[in-house]
C-alpha positions in Angstrom: 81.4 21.7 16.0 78.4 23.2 17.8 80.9 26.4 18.7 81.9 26.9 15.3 82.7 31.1 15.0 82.1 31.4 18.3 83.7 32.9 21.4 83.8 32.1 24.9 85.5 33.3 28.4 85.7 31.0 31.3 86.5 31.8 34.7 88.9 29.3 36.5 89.9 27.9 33.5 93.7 26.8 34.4 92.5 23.5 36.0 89.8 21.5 37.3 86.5 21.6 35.6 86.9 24.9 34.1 90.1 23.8 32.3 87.9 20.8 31.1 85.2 22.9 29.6 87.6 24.9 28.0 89.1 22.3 26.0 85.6 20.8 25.2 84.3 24.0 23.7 87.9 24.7 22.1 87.2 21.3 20.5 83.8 21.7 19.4 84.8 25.1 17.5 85.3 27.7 20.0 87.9 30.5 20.4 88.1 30.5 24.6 89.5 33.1 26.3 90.8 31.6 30.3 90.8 33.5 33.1 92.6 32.3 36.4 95.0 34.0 38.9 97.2 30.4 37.7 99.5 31.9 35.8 101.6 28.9 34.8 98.5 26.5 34.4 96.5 28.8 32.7 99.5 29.3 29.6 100.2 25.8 29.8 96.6 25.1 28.6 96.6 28.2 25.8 100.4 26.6 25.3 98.4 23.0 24.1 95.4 24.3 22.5 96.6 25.0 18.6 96.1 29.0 19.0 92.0 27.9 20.4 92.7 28.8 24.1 94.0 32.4 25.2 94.8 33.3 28.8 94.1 36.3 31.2 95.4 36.6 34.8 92.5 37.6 36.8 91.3 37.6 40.3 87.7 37.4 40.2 87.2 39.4 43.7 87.9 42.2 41.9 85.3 43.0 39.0 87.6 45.7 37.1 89.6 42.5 36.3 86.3 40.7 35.4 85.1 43.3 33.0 88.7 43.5 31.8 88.3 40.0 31.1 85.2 40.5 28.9 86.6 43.3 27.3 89.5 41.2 25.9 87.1 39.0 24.4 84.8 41.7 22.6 88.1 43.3 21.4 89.2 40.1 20.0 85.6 40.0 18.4 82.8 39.3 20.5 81.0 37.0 23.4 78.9 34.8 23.1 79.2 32.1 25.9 80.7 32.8 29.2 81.4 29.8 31.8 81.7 31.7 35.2 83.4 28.8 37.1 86.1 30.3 39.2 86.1 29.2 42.8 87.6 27.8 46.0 86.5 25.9 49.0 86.6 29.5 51.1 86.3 29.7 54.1 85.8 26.4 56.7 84.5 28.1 59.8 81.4 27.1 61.4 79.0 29.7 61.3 79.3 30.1 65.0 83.1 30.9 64.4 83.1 32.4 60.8 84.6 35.8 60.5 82.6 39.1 58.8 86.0 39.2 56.6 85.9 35.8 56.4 82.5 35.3 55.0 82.6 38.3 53.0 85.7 36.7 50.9 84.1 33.5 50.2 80.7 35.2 49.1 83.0 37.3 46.7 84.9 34.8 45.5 82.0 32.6 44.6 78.8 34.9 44.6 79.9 37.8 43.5 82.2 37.5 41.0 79.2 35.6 39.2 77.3 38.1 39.3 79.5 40.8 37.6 80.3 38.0 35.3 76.8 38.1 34.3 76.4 42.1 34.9 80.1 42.9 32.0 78.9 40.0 29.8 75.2 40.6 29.0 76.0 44.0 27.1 78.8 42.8 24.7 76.3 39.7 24.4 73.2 42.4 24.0 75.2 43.8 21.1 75.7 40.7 19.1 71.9 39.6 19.6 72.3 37.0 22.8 74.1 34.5 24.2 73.9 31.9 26.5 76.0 32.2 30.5 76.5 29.1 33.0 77.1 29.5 36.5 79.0 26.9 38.8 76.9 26.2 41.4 76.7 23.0 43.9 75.3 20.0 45.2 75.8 21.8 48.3 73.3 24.3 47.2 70.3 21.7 48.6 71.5 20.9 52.1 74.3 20.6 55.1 76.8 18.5 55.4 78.4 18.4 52.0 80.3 21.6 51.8 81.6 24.4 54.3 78.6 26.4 55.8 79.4 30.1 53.5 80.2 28.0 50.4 76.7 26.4 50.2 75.8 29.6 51.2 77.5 31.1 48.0 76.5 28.2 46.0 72.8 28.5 46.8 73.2 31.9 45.5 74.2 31.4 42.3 71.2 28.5 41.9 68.8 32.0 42.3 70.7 34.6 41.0 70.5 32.4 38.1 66.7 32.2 37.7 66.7 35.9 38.4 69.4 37.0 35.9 67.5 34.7 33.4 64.3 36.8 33.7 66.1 40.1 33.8 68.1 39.2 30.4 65.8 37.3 28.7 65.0 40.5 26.7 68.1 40.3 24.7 68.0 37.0 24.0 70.4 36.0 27.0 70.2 32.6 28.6 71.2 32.3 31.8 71.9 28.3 33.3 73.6 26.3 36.3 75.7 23.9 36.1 75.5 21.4 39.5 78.3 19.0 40.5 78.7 16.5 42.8 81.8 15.1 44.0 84.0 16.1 41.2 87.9 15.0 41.6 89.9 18.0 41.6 92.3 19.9 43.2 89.7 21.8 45.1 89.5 19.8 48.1 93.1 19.4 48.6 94.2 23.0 47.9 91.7 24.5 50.6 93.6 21.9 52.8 97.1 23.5 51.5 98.1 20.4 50.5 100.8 20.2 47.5 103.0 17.2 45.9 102.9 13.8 46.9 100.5 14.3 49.9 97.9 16.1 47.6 98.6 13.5 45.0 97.7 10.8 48.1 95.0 12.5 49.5 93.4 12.8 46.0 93.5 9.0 45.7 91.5 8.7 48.4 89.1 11.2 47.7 88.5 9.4 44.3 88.1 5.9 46.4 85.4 8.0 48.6 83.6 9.7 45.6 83.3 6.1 44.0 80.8 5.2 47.5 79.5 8.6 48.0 76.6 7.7 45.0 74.6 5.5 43.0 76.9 5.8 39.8 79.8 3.6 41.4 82.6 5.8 40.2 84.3 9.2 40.5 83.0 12.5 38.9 85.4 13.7 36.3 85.7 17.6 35.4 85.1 16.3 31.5 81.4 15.0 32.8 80.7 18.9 34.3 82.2 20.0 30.6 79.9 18.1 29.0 76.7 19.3 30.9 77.9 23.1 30.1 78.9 22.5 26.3 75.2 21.5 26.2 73.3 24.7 28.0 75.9 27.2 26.1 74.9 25.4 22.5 72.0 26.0 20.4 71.0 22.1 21.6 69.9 23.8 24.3 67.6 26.8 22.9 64.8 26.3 25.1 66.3 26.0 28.7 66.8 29.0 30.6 66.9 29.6 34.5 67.1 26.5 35.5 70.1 24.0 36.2 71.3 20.3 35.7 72.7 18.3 38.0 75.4 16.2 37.4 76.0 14.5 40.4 75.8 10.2 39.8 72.3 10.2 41.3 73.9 12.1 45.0 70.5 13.5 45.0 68.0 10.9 44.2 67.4 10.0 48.4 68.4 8.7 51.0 71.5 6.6 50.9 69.3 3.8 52.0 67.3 3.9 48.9 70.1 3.2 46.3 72.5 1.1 48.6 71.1 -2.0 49.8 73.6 -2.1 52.7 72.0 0.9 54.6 69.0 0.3 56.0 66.1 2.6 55.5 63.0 3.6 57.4 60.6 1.2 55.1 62.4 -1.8 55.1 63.2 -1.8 58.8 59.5 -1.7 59.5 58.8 -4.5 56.5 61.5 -6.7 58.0 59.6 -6.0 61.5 56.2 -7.0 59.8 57.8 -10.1 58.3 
């Protein structure tokens, strides 16, 4: 019960990873405020949570609802964690074709809005002697090809405005962390694709089949492995970390694909089998 008497507000909590965090910390102790412009999701989990989970609508393009959000929770008595998860794919375009409109939605859908997170949570957390804040970021964060050009963009973003925020906050006691994923299944992928029912349910199978290849760990990411990476930076198990991130991402990272899958062949043993 590392969230015992403690409260917490996470963004995007209706579904997804941010609906898996919430349950984790509402578990471990927590009283977890949601907010998500997913109406019906978002009651259904306060609905299933035995009075732990409360929900907010809120779009966080717009920061009024964002600090409305964290006024909600210091009215209902305080913040001390806040999981600013909310996000889409955004926008697709190249960045030879992307839109100023465009670009400027996706960076405050998934840019901004973490950074007013941070900027209405710090003083209710300031007034309560600290806290600790994770941000969503991305594998996408480190390079091409993973992700839509703007949302690694974004993503990127967050990685330093969390080192940054971290230094600014550290004064009252405030950390500030990143969570990274990989390939997490979730609706993410299908819903910036507008796909609903039994084709979204399809096309998710096969993106779970493809996750389980994409990395060394041969299986899936689950929204209940991010959970547990950001139950651990918001506890007190994690006292000592601040500004930096972990990534949780079944090894995506570690190389080259040819230096975990023995099927791919890499610069080194091309030239040892030519040597042989």
């Amino acid at each position: 019960m590392r969230f015992q008497g403690k409260r917490a507000v996470v963004t995007g909590g209706a579904s997804g990873i941010g609906r898996a965090t919430a349950l984790r910390l509402a578990e471990e102790g927590a009283e977890v405020l949601i907010g998500d412009l997913n109406v019906a999701d978002g009651e259904e989990v306060a609905a299933t949570s035995n009075g732990r989970i409360r929900f907010q609508r809120t779009d966080v393009t717009q920061a009024a609802e964002i600090e409305a959000l964290m006024t909600a929770a210091e009215d209902a008595g305080g913040l001390d964690v806040v999981f600013n998860n909310a996000g889409a794919a955004g926008s697709r375009d190249r960045i030879d074709e992307i839109s100023p409109d465009d670009w400027d939605r996706t960076m405050a859908l998934l840019l901004r809005s973490v950074a007013m997170g941070i900027r209405y949570a710090a003083p209710l957390m300031a007034k309560r002697g600290g806290g600790a804040i994770v941000n969503t970021s991305s594998v996408s964060a480190f390079g091409s090809g993973m992700a839509p050009t703007a949302y690694s963009t974004a993503k990127a973003g967050v990685l330093h405005l969390t080192k940054v925020a971290a230094a600014d906050l550290a004064r009252h006691k405030i950390r500030v962390n990143a969570v990274v994923p990989g390939f997490i299944t979730t609706n993410i992928f299908t819903s910036a694709l507008g796909l609903e029912g039994q084709v979204r349910d399809h096309v998710n199978g096969m993106i779970a089949q493809t996750a389980a290849k994409a990395q060394p760990v041969q299986r899936a990411g689950r929204p209940e492995d991010i959970a547990a990476a950001v139950a651990y930076l918001a506890s007190d198990d994690a006292a000592f970390v601040t500004g930096t991130h972990i990534l949780v991402d079944g090894g995506m990272l570690v190389g080259t694909r040819a230096s975990w899958d023995e099927d791919v062949p890499g610069l080194f043993s091309t030239l040892e089998a030519a040597s042989a």
